[in-house]
C-alpha positions as CSV (number, residue, x, y, z in Angstrom):
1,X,-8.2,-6.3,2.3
2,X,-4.6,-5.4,0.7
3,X,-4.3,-5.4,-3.3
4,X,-1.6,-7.3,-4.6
5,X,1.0,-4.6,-4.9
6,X,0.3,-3.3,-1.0
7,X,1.5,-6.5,-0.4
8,X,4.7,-6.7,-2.7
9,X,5.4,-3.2,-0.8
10,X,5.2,-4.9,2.3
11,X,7.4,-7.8,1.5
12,X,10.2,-5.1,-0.3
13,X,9.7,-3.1,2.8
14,X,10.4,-5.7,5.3
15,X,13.5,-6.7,3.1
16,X,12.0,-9.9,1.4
17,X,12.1,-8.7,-1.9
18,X,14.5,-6.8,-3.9
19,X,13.0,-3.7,-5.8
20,X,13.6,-4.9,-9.1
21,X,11.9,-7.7,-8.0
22,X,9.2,-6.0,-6.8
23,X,8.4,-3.9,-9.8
24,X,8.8,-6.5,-12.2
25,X,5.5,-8.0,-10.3
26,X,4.2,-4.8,-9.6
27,X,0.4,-4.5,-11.9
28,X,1.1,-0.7,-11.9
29,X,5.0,0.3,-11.7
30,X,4.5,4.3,-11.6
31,X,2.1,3.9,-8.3
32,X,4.6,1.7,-6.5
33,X,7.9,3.9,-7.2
34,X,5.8,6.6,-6.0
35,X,5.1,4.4,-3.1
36,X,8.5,4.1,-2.4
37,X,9.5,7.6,-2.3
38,X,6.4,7.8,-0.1
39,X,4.3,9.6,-2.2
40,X,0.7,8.6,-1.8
41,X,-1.1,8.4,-4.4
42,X,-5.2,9.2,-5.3
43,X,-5.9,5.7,-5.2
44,X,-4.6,4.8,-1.8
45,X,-6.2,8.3,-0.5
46,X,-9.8,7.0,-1.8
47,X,-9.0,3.7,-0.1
48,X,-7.9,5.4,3.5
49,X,-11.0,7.6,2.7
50,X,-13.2,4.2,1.9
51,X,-11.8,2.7,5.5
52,X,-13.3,5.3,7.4
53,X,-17.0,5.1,6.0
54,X,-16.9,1.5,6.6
55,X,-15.5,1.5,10.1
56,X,-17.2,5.1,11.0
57,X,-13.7,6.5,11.6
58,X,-12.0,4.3,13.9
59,X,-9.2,1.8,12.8
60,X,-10.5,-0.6,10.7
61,X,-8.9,-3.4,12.6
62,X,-6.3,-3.0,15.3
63,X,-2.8,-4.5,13.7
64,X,-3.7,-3.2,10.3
65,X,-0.6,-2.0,8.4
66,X,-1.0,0.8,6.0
67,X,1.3,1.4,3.5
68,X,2.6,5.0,2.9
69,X,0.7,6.8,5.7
């Protein structure tokens, strides 16, 4: 599962969507200019942390794109 501004990275990363753009939709603005400076954050630690409980440490599905890693 991606949260809504994973997904806004993705699309500003692939070019889709302008930054301004991107943090005007953004639900929290600090996290995703940290994002794009590549600075990961506690929550997407916890969620990389989360992944590997659920999938007992392999890749929680082959393809999956995470942001910031």
């Amino acid at each position: 599962m991606q949260t809504f501004d994973q997904s806004i990275f993705g699309l500003f990363q692939q070019g889709l969507v302008a930054y301004e753009e991107a943090l005007r939709w953004a639900s929290n603005v600090d996290e995703f200019k940290l994002k794009v400076q590549g600075i990961a954050t506690t929550s997407d630690t916890a969620r990389e942390e989360m992944a590997k409980v659920v999938t007992g440490g392999a890749d929680p599905i082959p393809g999956l794109t995470r942001f910031g890693s």
